[in-house]
PDBQT receptor file of N, H, CA, C and O in Angstrom, charges set to zero:
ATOM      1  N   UNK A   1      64.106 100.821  85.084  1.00  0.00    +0.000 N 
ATOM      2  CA  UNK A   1      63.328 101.580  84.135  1.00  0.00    +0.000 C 
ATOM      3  C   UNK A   1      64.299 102.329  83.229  1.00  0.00    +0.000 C 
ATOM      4  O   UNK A   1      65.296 102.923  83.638  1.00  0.00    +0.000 OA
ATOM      5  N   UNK A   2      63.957 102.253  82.117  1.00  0.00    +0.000 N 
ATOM      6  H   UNK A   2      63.147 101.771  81.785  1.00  0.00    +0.000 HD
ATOM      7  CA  UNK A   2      64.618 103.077  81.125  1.00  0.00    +0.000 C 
ATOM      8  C   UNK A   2      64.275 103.538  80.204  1.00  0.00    +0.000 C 
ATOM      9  O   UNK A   2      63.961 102.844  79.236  1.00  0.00    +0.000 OA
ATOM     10  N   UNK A   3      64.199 105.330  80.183  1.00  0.00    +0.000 N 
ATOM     11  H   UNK A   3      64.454 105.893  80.969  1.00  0.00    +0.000 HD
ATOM     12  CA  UNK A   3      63.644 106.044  79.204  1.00  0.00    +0.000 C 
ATOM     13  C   UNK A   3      64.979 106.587  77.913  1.00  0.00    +0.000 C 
ATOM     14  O   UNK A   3      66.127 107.011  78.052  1.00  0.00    +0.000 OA
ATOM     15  N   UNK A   4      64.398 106.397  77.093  1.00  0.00    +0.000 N 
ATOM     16  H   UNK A   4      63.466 106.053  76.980  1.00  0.00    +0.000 HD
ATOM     17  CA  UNK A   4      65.313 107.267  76.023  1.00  0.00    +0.000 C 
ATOM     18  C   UNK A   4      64.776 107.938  74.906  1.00  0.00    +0.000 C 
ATOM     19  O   UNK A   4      63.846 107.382  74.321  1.00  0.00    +0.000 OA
ATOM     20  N   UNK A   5      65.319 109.394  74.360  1.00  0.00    +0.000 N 
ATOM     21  H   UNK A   5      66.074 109.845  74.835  1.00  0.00    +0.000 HD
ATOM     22  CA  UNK A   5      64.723 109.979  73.648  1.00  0.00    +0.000 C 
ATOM     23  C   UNK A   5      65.578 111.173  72.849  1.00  0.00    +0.000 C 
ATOM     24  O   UNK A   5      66.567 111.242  73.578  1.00  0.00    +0.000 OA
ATOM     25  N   UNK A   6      65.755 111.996  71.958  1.00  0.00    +0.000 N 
ATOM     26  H   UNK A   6      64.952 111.940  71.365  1.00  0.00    +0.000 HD
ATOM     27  CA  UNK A   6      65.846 112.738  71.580  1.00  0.00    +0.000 C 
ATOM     28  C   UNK A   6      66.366 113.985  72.783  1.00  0.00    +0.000 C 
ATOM     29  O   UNK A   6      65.821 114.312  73.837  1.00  0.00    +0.000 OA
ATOM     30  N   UNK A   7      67.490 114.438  72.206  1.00  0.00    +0.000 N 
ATOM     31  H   UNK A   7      67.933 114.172  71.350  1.00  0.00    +0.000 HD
ATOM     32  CA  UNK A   7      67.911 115.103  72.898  1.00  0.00    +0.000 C 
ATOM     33  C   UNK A   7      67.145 116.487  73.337  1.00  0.00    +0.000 C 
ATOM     34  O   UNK A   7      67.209 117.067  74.421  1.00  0.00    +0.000 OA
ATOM     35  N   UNK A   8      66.281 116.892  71.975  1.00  0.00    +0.000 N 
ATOM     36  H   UNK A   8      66.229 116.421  71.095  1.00  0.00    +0.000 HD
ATOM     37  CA  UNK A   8      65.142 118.136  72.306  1.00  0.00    +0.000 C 
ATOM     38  C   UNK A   8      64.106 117.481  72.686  1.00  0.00    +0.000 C 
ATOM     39  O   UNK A   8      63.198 118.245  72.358  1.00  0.00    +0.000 OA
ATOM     40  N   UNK A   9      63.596 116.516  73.191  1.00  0.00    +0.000 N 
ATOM     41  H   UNK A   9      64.334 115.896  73.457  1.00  0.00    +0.000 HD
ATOM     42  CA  UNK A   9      62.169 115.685  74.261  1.00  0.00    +0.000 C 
ATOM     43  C   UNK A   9      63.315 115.506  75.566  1.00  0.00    +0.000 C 
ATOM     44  O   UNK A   9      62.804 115.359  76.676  1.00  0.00    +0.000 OA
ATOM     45  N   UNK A  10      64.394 115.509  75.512  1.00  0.00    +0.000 N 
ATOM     46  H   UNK A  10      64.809 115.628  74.610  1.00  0.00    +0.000 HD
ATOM     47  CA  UNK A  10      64.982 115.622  77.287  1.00  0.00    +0.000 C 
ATOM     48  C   UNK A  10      64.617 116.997  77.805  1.00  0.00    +0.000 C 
ATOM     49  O   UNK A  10      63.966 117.177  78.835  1.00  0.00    +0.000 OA
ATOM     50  N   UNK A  11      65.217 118.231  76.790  1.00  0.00    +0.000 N 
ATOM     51  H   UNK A  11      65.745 118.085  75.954  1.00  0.00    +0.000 HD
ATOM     52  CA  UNK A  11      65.148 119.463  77.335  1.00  0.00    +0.000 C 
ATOM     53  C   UNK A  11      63.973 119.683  77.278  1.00  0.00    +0.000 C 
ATOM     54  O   UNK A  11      63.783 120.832  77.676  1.00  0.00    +0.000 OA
ATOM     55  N   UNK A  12      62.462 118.886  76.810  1.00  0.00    +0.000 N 
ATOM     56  H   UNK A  12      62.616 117.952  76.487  1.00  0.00    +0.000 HD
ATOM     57  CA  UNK A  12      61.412 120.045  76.612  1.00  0.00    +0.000 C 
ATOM     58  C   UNK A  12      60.618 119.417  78.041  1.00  0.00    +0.000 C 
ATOM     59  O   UNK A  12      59.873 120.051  78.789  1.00  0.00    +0.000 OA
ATOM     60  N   UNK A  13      61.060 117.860  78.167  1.00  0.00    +0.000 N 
ATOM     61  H   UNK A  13      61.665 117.345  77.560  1.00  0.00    +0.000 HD
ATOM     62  CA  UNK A  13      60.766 117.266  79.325  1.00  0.00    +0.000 C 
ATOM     63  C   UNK A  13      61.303 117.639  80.771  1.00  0.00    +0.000 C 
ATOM     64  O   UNK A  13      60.584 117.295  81.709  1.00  0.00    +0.000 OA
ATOM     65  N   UNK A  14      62.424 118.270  81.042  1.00  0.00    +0.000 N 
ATOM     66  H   UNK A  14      63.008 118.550  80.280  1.00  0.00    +0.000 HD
ATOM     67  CA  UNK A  14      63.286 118.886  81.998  1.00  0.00    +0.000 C 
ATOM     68  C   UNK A  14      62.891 120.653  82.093  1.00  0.00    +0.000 C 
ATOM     69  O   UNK A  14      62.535 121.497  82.915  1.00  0.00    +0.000 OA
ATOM     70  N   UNK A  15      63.169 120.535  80.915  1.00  0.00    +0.000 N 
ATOM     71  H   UNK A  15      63.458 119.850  80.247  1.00  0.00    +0.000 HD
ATOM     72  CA  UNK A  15      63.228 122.034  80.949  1.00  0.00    +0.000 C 
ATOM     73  C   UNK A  15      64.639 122.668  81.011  1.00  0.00    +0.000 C 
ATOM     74  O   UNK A  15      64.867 123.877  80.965  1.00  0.00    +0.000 OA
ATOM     75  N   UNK A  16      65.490 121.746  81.113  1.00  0.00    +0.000 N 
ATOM     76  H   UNK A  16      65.305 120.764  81.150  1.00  0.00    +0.000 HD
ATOM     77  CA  UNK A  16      66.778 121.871  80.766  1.00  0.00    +0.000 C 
ATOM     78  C   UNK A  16      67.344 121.666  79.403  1.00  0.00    +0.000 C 
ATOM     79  O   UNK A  16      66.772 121.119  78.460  1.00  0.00    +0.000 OA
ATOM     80  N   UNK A  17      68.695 122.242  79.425  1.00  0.00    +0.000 N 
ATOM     81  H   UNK A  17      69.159 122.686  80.192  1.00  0.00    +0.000 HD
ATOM     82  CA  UNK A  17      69.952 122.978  78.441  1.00  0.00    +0.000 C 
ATOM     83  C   UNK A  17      70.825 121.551  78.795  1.00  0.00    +0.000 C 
ATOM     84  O   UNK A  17      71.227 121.267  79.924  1.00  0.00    +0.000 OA
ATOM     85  N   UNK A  18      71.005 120.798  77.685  1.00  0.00    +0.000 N 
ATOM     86  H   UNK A  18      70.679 121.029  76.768  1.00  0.00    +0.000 HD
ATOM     87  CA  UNK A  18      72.222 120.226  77.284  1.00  0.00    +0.000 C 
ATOM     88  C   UNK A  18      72.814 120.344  76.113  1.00  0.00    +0.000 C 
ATOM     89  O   UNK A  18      72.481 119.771  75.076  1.00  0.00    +0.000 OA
ATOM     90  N   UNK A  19      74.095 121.423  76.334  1.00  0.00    +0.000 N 
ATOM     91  H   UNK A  19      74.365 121.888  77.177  1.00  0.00    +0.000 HD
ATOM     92  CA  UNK A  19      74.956 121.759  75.202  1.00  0.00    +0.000 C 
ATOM     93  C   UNK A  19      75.936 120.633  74.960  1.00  0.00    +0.000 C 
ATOM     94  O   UNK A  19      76.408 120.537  73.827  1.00  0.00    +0.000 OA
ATOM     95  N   UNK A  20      76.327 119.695  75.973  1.00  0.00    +0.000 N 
ATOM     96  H   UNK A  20      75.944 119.773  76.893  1.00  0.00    +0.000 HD
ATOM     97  CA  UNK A  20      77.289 118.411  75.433  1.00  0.00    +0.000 C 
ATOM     98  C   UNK A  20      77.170 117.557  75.868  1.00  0.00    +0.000 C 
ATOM     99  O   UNK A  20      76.495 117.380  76.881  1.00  0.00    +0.000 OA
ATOM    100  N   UNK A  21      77.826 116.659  75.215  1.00  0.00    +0.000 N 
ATOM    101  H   UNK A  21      78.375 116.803  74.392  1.00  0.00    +0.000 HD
ATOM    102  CA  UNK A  21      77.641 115.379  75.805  1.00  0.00    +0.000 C 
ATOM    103  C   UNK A  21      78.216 115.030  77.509  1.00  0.00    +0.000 C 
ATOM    104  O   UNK A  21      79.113 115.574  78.153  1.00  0.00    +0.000 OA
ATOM    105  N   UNK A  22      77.205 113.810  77.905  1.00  0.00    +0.000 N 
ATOM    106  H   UNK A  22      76.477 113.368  77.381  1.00  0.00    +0.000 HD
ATOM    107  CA  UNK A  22      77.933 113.997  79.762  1.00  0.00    +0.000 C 
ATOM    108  C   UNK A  22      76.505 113.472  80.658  1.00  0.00    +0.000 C 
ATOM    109  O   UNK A  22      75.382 113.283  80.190  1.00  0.00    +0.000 OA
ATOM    110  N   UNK A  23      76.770 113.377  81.492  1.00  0.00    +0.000 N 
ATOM    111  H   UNK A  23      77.682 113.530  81.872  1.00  0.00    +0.000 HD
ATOM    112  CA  UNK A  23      75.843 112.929  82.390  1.00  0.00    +0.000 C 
ATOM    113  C   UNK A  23      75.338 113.983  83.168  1.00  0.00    +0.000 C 
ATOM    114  O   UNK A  23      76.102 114.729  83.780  1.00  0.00    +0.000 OA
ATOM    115  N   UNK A  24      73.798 114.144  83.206  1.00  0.00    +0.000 N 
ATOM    116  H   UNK A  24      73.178 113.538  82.708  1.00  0.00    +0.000 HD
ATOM    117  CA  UNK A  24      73.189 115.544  84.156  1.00  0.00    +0.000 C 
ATOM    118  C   UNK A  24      72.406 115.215  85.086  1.00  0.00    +0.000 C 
ATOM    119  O   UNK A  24      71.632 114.265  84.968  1.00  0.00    +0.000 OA
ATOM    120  N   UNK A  25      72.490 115.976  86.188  1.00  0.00    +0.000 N 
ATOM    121  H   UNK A  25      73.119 116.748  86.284  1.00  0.00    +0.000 HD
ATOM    122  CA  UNK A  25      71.289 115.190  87.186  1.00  0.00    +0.000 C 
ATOM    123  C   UNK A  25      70.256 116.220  86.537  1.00  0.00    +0.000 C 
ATOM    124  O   UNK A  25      70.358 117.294  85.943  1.00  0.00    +0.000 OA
ATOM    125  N   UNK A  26      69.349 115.491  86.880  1.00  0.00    +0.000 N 
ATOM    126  H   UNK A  26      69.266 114.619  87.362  1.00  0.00    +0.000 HD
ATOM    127  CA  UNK A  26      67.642 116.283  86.711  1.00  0.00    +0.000 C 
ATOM    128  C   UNK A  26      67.467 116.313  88.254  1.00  0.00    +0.000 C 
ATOM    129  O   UNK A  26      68.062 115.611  89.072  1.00  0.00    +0.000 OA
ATOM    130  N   UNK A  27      66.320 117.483  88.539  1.00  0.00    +0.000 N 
ATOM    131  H   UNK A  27      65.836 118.053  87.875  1.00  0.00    +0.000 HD
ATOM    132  CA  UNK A  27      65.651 117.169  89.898  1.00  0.00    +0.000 C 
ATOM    133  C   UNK A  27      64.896 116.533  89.766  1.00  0.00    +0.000 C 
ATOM    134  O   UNK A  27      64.147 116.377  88.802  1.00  0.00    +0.000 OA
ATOM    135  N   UNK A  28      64.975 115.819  91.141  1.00  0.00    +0.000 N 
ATOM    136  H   UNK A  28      65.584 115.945  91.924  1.00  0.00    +0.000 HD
ATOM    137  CA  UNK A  28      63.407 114.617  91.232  1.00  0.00    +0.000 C 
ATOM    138  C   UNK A  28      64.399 113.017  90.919  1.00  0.00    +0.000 C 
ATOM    139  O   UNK A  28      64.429 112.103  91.742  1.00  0.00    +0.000 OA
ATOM    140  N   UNK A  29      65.008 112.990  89.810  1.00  0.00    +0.000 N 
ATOM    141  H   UNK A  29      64.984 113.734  89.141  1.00  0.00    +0.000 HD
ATOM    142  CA  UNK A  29      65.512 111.908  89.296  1.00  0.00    +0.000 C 
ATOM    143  C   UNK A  29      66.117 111.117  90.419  1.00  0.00    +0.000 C 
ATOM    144  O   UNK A  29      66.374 111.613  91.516  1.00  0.00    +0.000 OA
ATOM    145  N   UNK A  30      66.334 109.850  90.091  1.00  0.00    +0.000 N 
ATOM    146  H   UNK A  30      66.125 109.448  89.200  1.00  0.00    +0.000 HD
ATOM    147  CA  UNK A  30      67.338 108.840  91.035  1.00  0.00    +0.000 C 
ATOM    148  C   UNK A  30      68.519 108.617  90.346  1.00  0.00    +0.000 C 
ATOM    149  O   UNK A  30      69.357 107.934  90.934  1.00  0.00    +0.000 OA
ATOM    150  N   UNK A  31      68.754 108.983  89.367  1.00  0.00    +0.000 N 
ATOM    151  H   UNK A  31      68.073 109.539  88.890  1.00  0.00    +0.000 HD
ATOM    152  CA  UNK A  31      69.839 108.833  88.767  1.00  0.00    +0.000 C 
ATOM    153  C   UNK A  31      70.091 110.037  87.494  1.00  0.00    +0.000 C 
ATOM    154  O   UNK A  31      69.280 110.770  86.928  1.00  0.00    +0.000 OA
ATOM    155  N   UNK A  32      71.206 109.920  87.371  1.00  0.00    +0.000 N 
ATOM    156  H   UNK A  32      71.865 109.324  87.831  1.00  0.00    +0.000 HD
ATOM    157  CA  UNK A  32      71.587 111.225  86.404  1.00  0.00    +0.000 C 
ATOM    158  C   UNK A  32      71.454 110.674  85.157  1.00  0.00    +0.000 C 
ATOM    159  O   UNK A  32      71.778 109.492  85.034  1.00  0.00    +0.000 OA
ATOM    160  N   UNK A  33      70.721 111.760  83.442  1.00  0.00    +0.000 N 
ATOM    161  H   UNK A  33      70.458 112.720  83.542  1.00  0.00    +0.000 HD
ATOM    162  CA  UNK A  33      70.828 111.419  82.262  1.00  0.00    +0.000 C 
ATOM    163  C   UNK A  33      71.856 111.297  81.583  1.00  0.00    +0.000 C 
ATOM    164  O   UNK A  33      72.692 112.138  81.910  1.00  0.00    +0.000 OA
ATOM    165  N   UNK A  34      72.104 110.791  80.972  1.00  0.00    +0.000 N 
ATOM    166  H   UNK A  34      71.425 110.107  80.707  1.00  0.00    +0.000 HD
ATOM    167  CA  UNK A  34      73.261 110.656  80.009  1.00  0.00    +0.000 C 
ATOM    168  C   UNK A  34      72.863 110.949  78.568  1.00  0.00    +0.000 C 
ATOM    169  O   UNK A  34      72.077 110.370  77.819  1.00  0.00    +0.000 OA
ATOM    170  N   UNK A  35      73.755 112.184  78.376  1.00  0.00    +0.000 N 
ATOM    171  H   UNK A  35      74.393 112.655  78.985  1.00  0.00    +0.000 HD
ATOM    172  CA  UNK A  35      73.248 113.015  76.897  1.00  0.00    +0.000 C 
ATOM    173  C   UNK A  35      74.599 112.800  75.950  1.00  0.00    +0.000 C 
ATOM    174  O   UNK A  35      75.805 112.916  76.168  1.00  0.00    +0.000 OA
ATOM    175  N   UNK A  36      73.867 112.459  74.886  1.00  0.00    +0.000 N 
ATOM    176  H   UNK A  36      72.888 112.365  74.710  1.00  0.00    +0.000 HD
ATOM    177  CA  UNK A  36      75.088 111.789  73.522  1.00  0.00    +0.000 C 
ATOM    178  C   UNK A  36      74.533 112.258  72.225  1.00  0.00    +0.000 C 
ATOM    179  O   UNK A  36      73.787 111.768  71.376  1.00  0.00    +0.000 OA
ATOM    180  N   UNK A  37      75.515 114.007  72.460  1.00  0.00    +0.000 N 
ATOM    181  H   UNK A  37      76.121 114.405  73.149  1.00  0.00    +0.000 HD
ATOM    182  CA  UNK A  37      75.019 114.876  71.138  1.00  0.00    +0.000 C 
ATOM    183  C   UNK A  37      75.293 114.644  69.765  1.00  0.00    +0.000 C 
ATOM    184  O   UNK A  37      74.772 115.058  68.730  1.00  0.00    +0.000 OA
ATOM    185  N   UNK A  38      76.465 113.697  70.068  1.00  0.00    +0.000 N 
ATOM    186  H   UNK A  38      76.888 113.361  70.909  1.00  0.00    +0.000 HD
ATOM    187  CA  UNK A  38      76.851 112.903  68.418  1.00  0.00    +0.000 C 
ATOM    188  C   UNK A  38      75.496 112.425  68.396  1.00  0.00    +0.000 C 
ATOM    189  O   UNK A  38      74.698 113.233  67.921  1.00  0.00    +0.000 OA
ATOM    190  N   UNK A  39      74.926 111.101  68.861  1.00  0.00    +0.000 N 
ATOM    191  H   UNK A  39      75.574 110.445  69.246  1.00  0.00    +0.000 HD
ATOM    192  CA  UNK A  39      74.054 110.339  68.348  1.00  0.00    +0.000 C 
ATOM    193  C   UNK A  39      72.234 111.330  68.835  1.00  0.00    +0.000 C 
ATOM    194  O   UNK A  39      71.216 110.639  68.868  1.00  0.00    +0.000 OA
ATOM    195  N   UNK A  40      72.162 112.482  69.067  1.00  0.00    +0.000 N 
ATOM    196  H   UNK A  40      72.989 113.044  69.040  1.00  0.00    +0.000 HD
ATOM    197  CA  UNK A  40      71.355 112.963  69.405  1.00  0.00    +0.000 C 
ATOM    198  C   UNK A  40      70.430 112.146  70.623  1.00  0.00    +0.000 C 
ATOM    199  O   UNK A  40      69.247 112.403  70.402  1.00  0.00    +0.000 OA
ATOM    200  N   UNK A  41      70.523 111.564  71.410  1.00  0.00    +0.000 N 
ATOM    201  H   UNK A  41      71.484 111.356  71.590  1.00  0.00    +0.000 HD
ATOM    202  CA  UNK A  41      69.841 111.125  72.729  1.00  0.00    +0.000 C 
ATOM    203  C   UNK A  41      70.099 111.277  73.420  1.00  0.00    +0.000 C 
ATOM    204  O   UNK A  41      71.072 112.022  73.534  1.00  0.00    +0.000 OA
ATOM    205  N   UNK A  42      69.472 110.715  74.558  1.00  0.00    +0.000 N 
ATOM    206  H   UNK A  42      68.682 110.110  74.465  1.00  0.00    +0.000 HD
ATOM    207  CA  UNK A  42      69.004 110.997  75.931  1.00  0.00    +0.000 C 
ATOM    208  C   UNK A  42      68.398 109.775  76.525  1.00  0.00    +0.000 C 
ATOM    209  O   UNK A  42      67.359 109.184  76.229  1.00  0.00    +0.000 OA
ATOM    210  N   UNK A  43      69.558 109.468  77.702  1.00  0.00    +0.000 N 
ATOM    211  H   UNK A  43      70.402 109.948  77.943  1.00  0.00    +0.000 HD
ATOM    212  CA  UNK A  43      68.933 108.150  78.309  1.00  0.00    +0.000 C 
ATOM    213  C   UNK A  43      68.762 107.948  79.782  1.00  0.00    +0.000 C 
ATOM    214  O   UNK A  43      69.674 107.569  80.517  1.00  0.00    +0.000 OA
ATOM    215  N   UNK A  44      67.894 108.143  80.060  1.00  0.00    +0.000 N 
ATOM    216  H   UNK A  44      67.153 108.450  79.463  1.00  0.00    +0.000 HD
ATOM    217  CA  UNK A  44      68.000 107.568  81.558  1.00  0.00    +0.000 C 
ATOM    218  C   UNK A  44      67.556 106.330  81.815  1.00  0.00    +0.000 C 
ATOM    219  O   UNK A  44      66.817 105.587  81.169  1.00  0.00    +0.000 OA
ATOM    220  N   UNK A  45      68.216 106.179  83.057  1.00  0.00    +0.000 N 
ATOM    221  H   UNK A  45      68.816 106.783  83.582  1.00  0.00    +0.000 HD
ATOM    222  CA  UNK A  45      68.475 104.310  83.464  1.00  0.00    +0.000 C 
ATOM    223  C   UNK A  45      68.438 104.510  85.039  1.00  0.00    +0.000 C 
ATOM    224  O   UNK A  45      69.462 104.968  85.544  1.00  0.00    +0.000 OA
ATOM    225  N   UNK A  46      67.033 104.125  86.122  1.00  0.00    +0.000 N 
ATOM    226  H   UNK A  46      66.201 103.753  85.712  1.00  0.00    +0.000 HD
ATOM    227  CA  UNK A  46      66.878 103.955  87.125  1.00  0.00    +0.000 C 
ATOM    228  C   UNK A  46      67.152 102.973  87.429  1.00  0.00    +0.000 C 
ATOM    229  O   UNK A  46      66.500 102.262  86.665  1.00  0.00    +0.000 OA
ATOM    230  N   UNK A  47      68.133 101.862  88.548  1.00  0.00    +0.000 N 
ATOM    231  H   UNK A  47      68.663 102.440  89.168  1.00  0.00    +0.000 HD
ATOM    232  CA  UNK A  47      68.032 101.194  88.768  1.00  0.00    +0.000 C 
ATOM    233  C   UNK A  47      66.963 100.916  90.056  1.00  0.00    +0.000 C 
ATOM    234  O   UNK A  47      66.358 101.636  90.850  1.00  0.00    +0.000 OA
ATOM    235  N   UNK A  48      67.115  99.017  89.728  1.00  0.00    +0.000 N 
ATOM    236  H   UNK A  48      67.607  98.433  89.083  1.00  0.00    +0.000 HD
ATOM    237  CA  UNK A  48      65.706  98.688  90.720  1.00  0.00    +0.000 C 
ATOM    238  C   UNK A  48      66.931  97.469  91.119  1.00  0.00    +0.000 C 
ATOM    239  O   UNK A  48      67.815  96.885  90.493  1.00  0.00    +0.000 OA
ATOM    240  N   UNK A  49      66.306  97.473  92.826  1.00  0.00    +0.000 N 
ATOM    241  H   UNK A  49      65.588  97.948  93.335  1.00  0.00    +0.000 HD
ATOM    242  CA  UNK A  49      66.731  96.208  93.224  1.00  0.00    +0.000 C 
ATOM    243  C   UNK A  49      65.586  95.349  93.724  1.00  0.00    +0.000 C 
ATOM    244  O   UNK A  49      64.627  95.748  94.385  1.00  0.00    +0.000 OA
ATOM    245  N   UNK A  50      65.815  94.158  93.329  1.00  0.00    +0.000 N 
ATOM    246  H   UNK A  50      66.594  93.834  92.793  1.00  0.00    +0.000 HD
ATOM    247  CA  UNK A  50      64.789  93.379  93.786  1.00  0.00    +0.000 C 
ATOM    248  C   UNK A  50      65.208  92.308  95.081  1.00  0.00    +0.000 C 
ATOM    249  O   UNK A  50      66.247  91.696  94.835  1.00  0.00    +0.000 OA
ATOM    250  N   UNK A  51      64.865  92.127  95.811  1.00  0.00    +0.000 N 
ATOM    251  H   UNK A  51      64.020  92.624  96.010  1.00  0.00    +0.000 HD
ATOM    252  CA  UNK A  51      65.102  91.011  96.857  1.00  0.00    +0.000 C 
ATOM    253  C   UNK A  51      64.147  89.752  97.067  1.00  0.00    +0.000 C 
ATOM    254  O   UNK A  51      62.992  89.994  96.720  1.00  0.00    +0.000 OA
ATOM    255  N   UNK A  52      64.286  88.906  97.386  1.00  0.00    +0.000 N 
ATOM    256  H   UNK A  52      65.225  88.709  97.668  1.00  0.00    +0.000 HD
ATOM    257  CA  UNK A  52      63.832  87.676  98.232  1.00  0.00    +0.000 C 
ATOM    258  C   UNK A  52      63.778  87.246  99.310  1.00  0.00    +0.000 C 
ATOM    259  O   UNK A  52      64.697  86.648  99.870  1.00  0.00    +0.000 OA
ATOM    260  N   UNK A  53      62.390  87.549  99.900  1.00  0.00    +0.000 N 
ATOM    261  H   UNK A  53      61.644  88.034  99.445  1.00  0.00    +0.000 HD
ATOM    262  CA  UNK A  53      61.986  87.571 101.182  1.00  0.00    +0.000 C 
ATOM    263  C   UNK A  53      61.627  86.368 101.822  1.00  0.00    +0.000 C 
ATOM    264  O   UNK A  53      60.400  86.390 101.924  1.00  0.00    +0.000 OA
ATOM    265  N   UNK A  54      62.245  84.955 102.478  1.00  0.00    +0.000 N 
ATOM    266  H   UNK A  54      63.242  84.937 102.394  1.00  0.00    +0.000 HD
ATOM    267  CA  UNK A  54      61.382  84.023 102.523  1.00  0.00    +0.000 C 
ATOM    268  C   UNK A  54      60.339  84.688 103.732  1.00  0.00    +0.000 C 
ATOM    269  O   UNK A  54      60.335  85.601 104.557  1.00  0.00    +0.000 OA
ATOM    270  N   UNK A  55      59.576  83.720 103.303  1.00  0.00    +0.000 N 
ATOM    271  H   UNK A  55      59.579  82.978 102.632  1.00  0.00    +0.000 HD
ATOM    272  CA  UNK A  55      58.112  83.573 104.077  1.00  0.00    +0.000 C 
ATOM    273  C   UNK A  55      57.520  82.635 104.956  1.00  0.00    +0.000 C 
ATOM    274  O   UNK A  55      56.970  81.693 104.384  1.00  0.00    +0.000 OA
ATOM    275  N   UNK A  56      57.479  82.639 106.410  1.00  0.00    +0.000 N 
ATOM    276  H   UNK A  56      57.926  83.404 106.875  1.00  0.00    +0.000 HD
ATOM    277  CA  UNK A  56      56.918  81.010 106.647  1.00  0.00    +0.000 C 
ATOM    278  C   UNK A  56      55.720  81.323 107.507  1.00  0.00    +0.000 C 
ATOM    279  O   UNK A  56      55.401  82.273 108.223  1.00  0.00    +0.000 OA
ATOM    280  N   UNK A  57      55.063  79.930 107.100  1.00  0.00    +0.000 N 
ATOM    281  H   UNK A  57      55.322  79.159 106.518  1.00  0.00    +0.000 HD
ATOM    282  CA  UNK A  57      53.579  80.197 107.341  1.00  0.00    +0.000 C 
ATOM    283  C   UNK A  57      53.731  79.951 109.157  1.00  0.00    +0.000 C 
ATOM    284  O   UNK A  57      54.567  79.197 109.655  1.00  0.00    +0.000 OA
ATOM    285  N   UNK A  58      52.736  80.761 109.941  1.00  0.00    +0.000 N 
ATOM    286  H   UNK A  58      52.057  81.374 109.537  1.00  0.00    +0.000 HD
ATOM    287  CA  UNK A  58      52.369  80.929 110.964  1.00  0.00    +0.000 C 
ATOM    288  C   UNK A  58      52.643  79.258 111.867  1.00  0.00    +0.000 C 
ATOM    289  O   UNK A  58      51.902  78.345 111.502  1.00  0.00    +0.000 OA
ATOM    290  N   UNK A  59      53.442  79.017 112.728  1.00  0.00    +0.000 N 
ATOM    291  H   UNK A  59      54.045  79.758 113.024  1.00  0.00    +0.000 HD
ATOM    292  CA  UNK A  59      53.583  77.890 113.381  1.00  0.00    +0.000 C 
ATOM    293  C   UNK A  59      54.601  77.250 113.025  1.00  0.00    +0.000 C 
ATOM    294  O   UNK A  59      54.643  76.180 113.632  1.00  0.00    +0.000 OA
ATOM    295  N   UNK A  60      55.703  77.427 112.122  1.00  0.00    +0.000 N 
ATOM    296  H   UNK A  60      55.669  78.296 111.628  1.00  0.00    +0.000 HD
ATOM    297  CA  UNK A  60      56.168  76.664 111.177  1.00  0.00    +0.000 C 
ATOM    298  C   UNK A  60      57.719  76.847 112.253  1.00  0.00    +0.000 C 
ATOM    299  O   UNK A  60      58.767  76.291 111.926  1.00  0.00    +0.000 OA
TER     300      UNK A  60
């Protein structure tokens, strides 16, 4: 999942202060934002892992 936005929709969404650029944890988050005050954003990037489960049918 990946959200990105404006550096004032991170803080109004957090409720947090980012004065520079850098990576911040939020609470709650699985991963920390990454704030880039040159380009004014805000990105977070959850990773997902997916796996492959085989399956076999009953008797097999």
């Amino acid at each position: 999942m990946v959200v990105s936005g404006s550096v004032a929709q991170w803080a109004a969404w957090t409720g947090m202060r980012f004065p520079e650029s850098g990576r911040y944890t939020v609470p709650g988050a699985l991963a920390p934002v990454t704030i880039d005050r040159r380009r004014n954003r805000g990105c977070y990037v959850e990773p997902n892992v997916w796996m492959l489960h085989p399956v076999r049918a009953p008797g097999r």
